[in-house]
C-alpha positions, 0 to 999 in steps of 0.5 A: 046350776048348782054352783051357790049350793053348799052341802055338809057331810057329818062325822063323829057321832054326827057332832062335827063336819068333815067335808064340806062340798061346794057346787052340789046338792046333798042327792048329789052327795048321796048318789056320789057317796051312798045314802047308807055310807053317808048315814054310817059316816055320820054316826061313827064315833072316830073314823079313819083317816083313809075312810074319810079320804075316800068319802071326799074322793068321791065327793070330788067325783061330782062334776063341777064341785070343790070339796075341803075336809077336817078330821079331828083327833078326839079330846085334842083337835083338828088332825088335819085340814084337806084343801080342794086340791087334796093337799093337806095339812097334819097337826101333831100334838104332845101328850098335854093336848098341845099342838107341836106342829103341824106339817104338809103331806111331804112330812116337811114343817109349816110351823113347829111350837114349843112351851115353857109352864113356869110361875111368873110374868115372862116365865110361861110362853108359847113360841113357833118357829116357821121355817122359810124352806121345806125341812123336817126339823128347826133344830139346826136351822138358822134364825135367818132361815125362820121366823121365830115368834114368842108369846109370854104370859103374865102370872095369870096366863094372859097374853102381854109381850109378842117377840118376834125374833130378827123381824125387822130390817135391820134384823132386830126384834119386834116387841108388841105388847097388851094390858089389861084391866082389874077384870082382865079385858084388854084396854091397851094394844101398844104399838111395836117397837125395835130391840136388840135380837134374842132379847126375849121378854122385856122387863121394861117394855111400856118404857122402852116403847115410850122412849123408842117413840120418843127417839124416832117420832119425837112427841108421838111415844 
């Protein structure tokens, strides 16, 4: 029963893992892939994709075994995350080493990103749309159709508003928001509030969290 073994198989000038196979011992793995291949696997410095796909083919060949694996796109992060099924998931990056979406194996978006880079508290930000149906672009979508997600930055790059756009039930937006002390650790996580939809970043958050309290839950803002 080798149902509580876990074994690993290496990559990338054997610095990062690229399968991981539960329910099977590394011979396993060798009788499966090949010691040879194993042991070049290991030390290329960036495999292919289509290499990759074929050691965890074989992987899945082992009787009773579940096999996940990563590949990884050098100096930018993980390219894509296959799950036991074979389905997988492929993250995209700019030439800014940001990631800018990340896609099922139909090309169709689960998440896409954009960015604003500009000096000042609100001016810098990182919002993703996560659409609710199999597209290939949020483009021309509707706001009721994804969800929209802003996170800004003060004048330093710490993370202090959350924006989630019409996530309330009444369609309205979600606003959370962090502080942070003279040695930049947080010291406060608020609790959301409600405001107008595609309000963007509030100015008057802290008062506007207060009074919603207030109004809603008299003596507890």
């Amino acid at each position: 029963d080798n149902t509580n073994d876990i074994s690993y198989i290496w990559s990338y000038g054997n610095n990062r893992p690229v399968a991981m196979v539960q329910g099977a011992t590394y011979s396993q793995l060798q009788t499966a892939v090949g010691t040879t291949a194993l042991v070049n696997l290991g030390n290329a410095v960036d495999p292919s994709v289509s290499t990759l796909d074929n050691v965890l083919s074989q992987c899945r060949g082992i009787a009773g075994a579940v096999t996940s694996g990563v590949a990884y796109r050098l100096l930018y992060g993980v390219s894509r995350e296959t799950a036991p099924t074979g389905n997988y998931l492929a993250y995209n990056y700019d030439s800014f080493q940001r990631l800018i979406s990340i896609k099922d194996r139909n090309n169709k978006l689960i998440t896409e990103y954009g960015y604003s880079d500009t000096p000042g508290a609100g001016n810098s930000y990182i919002r993703s749309y996560s659409p609710d149906s199999a597209v290939t672009s949020t483009y021309d979508l509707m706001v009721d159709r994804q969800r929209i997600a802003t996170t800004y930055f003060d004048g330093i790059y710490r993370p202090v508003q959350l924006v989630r756009q019409s996530a309330s039930t009444t369609q309205k937006d979600v606003v959370s928001m962090t502080s942070y002390n003279w040695y930049s650790s947080q010291v406060k996580q608020y609790l959301p509030y409600t405001v107008s939809s595609q309000s963007g970043y509030r100015t008057s958050a802290l008062s506007e969290q207060q009074s919603f309290y207030n109004t809603h839950y008299s003596g507890e803002g």
